[in-house]
N, C-alpha and C positions, 0 to 999 in steps of 0.2 A: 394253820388255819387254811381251809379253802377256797378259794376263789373262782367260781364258776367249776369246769371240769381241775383243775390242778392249784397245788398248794399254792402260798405265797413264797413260799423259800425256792421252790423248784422254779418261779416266774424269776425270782432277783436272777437266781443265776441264770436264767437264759437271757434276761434284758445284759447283764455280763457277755454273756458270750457272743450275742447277736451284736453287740456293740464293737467286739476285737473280729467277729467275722467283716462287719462294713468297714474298718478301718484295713483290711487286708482289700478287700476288693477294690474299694477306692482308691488303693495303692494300686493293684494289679490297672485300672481303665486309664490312668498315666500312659503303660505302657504300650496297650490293647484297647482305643479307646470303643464305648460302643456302638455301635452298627444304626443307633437311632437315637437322634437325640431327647426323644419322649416315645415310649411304650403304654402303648391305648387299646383300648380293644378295637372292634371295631365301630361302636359309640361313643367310641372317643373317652371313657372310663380308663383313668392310667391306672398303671402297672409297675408295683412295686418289683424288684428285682428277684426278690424270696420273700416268703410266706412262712410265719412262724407261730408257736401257739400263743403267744402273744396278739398276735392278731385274733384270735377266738379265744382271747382269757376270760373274759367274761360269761360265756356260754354255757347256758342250761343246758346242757341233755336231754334231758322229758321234754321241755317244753318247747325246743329250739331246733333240737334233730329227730330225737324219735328212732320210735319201729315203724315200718312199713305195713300201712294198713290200720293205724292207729291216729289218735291227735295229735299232734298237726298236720299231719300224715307229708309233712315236708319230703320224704324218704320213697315214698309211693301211695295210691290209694286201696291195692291190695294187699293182703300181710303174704300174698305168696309171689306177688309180679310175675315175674316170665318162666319162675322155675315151674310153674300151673299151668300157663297160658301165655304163647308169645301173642304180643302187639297183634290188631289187626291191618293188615296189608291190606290197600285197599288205593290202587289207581287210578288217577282220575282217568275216565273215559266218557267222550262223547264228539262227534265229528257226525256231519251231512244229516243224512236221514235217521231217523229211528231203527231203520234195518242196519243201518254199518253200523251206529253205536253197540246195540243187538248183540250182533257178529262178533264184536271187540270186545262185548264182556263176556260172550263164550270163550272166547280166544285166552282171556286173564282166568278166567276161573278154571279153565284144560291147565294153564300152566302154574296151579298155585296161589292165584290170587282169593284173602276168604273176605273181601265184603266187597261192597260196591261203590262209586264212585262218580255221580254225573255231572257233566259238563254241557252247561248248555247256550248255545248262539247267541251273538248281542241281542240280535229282535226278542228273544222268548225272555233275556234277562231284563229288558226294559218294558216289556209287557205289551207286546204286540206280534200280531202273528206275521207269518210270510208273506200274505199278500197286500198288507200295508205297503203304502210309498218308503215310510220310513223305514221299512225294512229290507230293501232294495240291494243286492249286492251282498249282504251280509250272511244267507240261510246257510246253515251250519259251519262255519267257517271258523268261526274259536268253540266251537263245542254243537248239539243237537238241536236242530229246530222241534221245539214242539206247539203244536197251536191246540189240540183237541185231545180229547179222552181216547179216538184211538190211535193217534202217535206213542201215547202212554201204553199202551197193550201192544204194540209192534217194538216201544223200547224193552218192555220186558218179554217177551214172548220165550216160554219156555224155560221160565228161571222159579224156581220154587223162592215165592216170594215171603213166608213163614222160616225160612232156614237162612236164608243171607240177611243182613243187614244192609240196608241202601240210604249211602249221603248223596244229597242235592243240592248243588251249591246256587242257591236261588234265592232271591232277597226282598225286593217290592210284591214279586207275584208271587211269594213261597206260598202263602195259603189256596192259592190258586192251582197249583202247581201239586200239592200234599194233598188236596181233594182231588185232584185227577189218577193221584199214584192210590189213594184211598178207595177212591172207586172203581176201576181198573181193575185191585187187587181184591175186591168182595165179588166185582164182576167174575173173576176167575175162579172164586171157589174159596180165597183164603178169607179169614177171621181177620177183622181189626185191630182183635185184640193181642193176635202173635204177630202182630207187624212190628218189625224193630228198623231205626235207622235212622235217620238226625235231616231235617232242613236247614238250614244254615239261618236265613228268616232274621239277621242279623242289621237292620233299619239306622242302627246308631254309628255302625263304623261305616252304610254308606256316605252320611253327612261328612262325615269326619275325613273317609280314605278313596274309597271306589270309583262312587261315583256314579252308582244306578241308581237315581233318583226318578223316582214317582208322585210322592205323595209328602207333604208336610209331615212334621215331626211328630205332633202330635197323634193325626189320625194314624199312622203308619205305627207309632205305640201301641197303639188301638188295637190293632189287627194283629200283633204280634203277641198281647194276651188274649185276641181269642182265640188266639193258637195254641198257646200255653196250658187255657183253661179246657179247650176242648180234647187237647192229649192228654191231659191228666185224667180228664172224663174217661174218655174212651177210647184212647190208643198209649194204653201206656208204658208199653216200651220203646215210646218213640223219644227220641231228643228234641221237644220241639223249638229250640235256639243253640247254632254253635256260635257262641260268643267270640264276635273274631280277632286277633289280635294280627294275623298272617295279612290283610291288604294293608292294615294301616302301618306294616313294618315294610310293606312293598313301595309304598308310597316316601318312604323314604324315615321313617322314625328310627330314634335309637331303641334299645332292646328294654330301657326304661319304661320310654316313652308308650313302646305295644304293651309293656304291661301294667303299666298305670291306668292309659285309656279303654285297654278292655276289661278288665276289672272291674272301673268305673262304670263302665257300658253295662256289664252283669247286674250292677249295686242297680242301677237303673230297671234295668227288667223283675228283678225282685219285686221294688218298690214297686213298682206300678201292677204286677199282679195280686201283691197281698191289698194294694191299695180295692183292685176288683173284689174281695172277698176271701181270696184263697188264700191257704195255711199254708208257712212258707216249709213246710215237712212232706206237704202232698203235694209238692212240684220242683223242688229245688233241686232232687235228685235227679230229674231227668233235664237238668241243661248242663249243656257239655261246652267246651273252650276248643279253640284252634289256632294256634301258636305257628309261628314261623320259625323255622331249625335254619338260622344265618353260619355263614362260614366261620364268626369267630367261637371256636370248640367247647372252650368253658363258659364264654359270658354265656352261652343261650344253655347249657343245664343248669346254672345257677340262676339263669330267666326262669327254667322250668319248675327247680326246687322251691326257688323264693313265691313263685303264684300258687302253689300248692298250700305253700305257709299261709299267704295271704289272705286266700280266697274261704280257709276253715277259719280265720279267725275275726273276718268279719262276719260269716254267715253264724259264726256262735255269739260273738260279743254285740254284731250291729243288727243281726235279726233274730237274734234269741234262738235260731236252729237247736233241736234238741236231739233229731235223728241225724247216726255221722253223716249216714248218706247225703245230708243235703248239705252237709260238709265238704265235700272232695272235687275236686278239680278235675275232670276227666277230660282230656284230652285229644286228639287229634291234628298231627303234626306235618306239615310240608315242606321241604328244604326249599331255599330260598329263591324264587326264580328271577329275582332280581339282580341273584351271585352269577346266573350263568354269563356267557359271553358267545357274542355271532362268532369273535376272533376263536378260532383256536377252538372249539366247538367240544373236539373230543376231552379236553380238561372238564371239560361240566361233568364227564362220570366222577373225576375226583373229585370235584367240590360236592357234587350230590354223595357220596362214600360218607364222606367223615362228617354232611352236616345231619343223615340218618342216622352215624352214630351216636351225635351226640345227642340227638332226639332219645335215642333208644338209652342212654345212661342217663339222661334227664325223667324218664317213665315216663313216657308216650304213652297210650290206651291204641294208637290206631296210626297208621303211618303210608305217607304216599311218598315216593321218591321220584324228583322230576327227572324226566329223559333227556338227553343229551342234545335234542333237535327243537324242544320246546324256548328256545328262544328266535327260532322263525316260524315256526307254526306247533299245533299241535302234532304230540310225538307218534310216529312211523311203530310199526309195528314192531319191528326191529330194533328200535331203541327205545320201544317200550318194555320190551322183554329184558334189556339190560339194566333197566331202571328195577325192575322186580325181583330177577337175580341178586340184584346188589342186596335188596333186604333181604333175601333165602340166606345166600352166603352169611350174612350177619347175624341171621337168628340159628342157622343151625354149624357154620365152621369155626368164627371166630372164637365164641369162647365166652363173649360178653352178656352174655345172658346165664350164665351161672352162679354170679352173686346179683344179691339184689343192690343197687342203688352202692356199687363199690365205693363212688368215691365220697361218700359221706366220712367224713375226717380230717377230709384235706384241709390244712391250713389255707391254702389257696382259696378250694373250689367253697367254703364255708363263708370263709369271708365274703367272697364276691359274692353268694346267697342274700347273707347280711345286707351288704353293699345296696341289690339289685331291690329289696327290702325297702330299704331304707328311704330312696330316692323315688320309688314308686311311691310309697306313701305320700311322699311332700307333696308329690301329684295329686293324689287322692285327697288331701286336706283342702287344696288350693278351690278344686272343682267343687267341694264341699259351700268353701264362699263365697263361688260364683254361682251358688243357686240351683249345681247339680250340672248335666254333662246338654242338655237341650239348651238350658240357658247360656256355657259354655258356648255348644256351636251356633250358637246366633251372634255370639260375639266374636265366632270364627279362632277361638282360643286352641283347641287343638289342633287346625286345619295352620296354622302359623307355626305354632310351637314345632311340629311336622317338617312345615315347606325350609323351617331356618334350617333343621337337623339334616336335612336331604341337600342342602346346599353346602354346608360347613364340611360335610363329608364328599362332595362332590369337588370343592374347593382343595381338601388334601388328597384327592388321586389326583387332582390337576398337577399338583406339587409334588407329587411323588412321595407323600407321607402315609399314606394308605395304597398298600401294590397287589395289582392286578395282573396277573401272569399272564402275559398273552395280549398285554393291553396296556398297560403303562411300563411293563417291564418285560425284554425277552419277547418283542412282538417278534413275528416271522411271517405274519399276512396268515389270511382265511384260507383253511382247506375245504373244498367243497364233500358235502354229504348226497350219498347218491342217491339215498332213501328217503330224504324230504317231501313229507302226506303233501299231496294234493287234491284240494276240493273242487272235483267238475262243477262247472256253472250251472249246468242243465240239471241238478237239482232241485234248484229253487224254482225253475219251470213246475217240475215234478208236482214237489210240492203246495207252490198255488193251487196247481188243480185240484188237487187231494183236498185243500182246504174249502178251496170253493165248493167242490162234489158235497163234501159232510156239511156244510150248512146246507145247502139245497135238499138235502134229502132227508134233516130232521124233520121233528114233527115239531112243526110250529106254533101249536096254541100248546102244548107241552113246553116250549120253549120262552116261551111267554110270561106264562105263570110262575114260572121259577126263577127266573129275572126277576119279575116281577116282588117276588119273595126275598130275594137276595138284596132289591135296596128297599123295602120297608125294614129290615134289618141292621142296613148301613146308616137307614137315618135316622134311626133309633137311639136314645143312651145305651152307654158300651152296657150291658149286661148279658148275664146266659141266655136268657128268650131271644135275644140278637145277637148272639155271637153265629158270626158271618159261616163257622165250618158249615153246620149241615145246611144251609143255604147253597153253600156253594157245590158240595155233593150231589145235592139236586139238582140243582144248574148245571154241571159239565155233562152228567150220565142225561138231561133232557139238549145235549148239544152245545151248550155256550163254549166257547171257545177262549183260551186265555186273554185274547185283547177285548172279545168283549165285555167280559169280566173286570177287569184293568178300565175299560173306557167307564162304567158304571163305579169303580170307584174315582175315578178323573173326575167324573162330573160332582159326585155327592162331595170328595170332601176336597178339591181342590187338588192343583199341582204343585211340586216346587222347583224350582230355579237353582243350582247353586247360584252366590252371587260373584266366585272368583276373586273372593277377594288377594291382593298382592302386597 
């Protein structure tokens, strides 16, 4: 008789033979003993010595592993993967002005780079322009200032914005932000409707991870299904949420814990647009995830594998999804920028190597690979160009891109799937009885669960239980990088003027009116006749600018505070 994939007779004898294997080893670490006294990953998930089928004797086939491209689609979301179409390369870029960012996405797309990638200034990510007090010292300095509709046309200028796809990693002001690129982009000639490319627009993992806070939870929901509902409307090959699991593992989570909580973040966005009205088949297909690729090699493909599992089988059992599409986990992947180190700087190409591979045998959909200098500023030119080689090399010498999903069978990497499964769920149950993932962080439940994990882990590099090359182990002091970016000052000069020059010179009762328009909308109940997009299209192409966009929703629904809790 059979027992999952293999008989019961062929199980006795391996529980036989794996029993005269441990009693052989165990004899041998008498003599050799081993090198650690507990093997974890790097979540601190132990680690048995060997992996056998015993460990996956239970396992459905169809319903557990699968073909690639199919349900569960644990395997991948295409049935062809990379033998059709590699991953999309896509680096982040954005520094000073809208003309250097400009410059730097011509620079990546001369050398190979196929989508796009933006990064922009604290001021523009907390919703304020350059010439705010609060923005002081900051303009383009971790990524691009933008304040107005044409910094947006100076970011893209000269980019067929129909043919690449463009991510914005922007979060409070993403709809603000996606109307400027929306308008911009009709301004230039292109259709709405062939605009592709994802907002990040992800409200639930700032509470939880980041830490751009704007707006209360609720209305910040709000905004984020008229995002939803309005790209489904009429842009819809856009992503308009990448579900993010990448700050809140920066922030220090285990590889569980990112994928419990963004999951749950998903289940959240779901519910609350079918709650709007919408069918979860006419929009589930266009939200996408963004995963963090950590140094430890298999738990994060078996993070990968296992959210694939996860995320078809509540979108079929918890929301009756009928189309696969709104089945599939599409992704977008960053190796870890919390792995690099200032020590020893050039090891960050090895840590970034092997955490893109395992993105890439995990099935990624889209892949940035951080540069070797990005742990003291954003990366140089020159070590951006290494960070993009490394994926060329990968997609086209290594080799690993010619079976799909190879290591589907490992006794190991299966189980850990299992495993990453399994404990993810518990997650998922727990936030179930706390009333869902808002009521969660009011109760500050995952911002805790977090803060312990990033300490426990910080606790064993202190002790030398988790090694840091370069850092807790084989230091040899800092070598200096000669090509470390730097941001002239006299920018933020620049561009106050620039900001100040474009409001002075709109047309003011045009600018009026469409403000005006934008919060009869805001104060409205959430529905289509009020959903804030084409409000806000109106508003940037008559002038408004993204803070004061931001300040008109400050006033109508309020701010939030974290509270810090310790």
């Amino acid at each position: 008789m059979a027992k999952g994939m293999f008989t019961e007779s062929a199980l006795e004898r391996m529980e036989k033979e794996y029993r005269d294997w441990l009693e052989e080893y165990n004899g041998a670490l008498k003599k050799m003993p081993e090198r650690l006294q507990r093997f974890s990953t790097v979540s601190d998930l132990e680690i048995k010595p060997l992996y056998t089928p015993l460990d996956i004797k239970d396992k459905d086939f169809s319903e557990e592993i699968g073909f690639p491209g199919m349900y569960p689609f644990t395997r991948g979301v295409q049935s062809t993967m990379y033998r059709a179409r590699l991953w999309t390369m896509r680096m982040f870029a954005g520094l000073g002005t809208a003309e250097d960012t400009n410059k730097r996405f011509h620079y990546l797309i001369e050398h190979g780079e196929t989508g796009l990638s933006t990064a922009f200034d604290f001021p523009t990510l907390m919703g304020y322009d350059t010439d705010s007090p609060l923005a002081r010292g900051e303009c383009g300095k971790c990524g691009v200032a933008i304040d107005t509709i044409d910094d947006m046309q100076r970011l893209f200028a000269r980019i067929n914005l129909e043919d690449v796809t463009t991510s914005m990693t922007i979060n409070p002001p993403a709809s603000i932000i996606w109307a400027m690129y929306i308008a911009n982009a009709e301004n230039e000639g292109f259709n709405r409707k062939k605009l592709g490319g994802t907002i990040q627009n992800d409200c639930l993992k700032e509470f939880i991870a980041q830490k751009t806070l704007m707006l209360p939870p609720e209305p910040s929901l709000r905004l984020v299904v008229d995002t939803v509902e309005y790209g489904t409307r009429e842009v819809p090959r856009w992503n308009t949420i990448s579900i993010s699991g990448y700050h809140i593992r920066e922030a220090g989570s285990t590889a569980v814990q990112e994928l419990a909580f963004t999951v749950y973040d998903g289940i959240t966005y779901v519910e609350e647009s079918i709650k709007r009205g919408l069918d979860v088949d006419d929009f589930a297909g266009r939200l996408s995830f963004f995963w963090n690729s950590h140094i430890d090699f298999f738990e994060e493909i078996a993070k990968m594998r296992a959210g694939r599992r996860m995320w078809a089988r509540i979108m079929k059992d918890r929301f009756k999804a009928k189309n696969p599409r709104s089945m599939l986990m599409r992704f977008h992947t960053q190796t870890a920028g919390c792995s690099l180190t200032a020590q020893e700087p050039y090891n960050n190409i090895i840590r970034t190597t092997t955490e893109a591979l395992a993105a890439i045998l995990g099935g990624t959909q889209s892949l940035h690979t951080n540069s070797l200098d990005e742990v003291y500023m954003i990366p140089s030119e020159e070590a951006v160009l290494i960070a993009l080689r490394t994926q060329q090399i990968l997609a086209e010498e290594v080799g690993v891109t010619h079976v799909i999903d190879p290591l589907a069978g490992s006794y190991f990497v299966e189980a850990l799937t299992d495993k990453m499964e399994e404990e993810a769920m518990a997650y998922i149950h727990k936030l179930d009885e706390m009333g869902g993932m808002v009521a969660a962080i009011e109760r500050d439940y995952p911002q805790m669960e977090i803060a312990d994990a990033a300490f426990h882990f910080q606790e064993q590099v202190d002790k030398g239980e988790k090694v840091i090359i370069g850092v807790n182990k084989f230091p040899s002091g800092k070598p200096d990088l000669e090509f470390v970016l730097k941001i002239d000052d006299e920018i933020e000069r620049m561009q106050v003027e620039r900001t100040n020059r474009f409001k002075e010179e709109r047309d003011k009762d045009r600018f009026a009116r469409a403000m005006d328009e934008l919060r009869r909308r805001c104060e409205g109940p959430p529905c289509w006749e009020n959903n804030v997009m084409p409000a806000l299209i109106d508003a940037v192409r008559a002038g408004a600018t993204e803070q004061e966009c931001c300040d008109l929703y400050r006033e109508v629904f309020g701010t939030y505070t974290d509270p810090g809790t310790f």
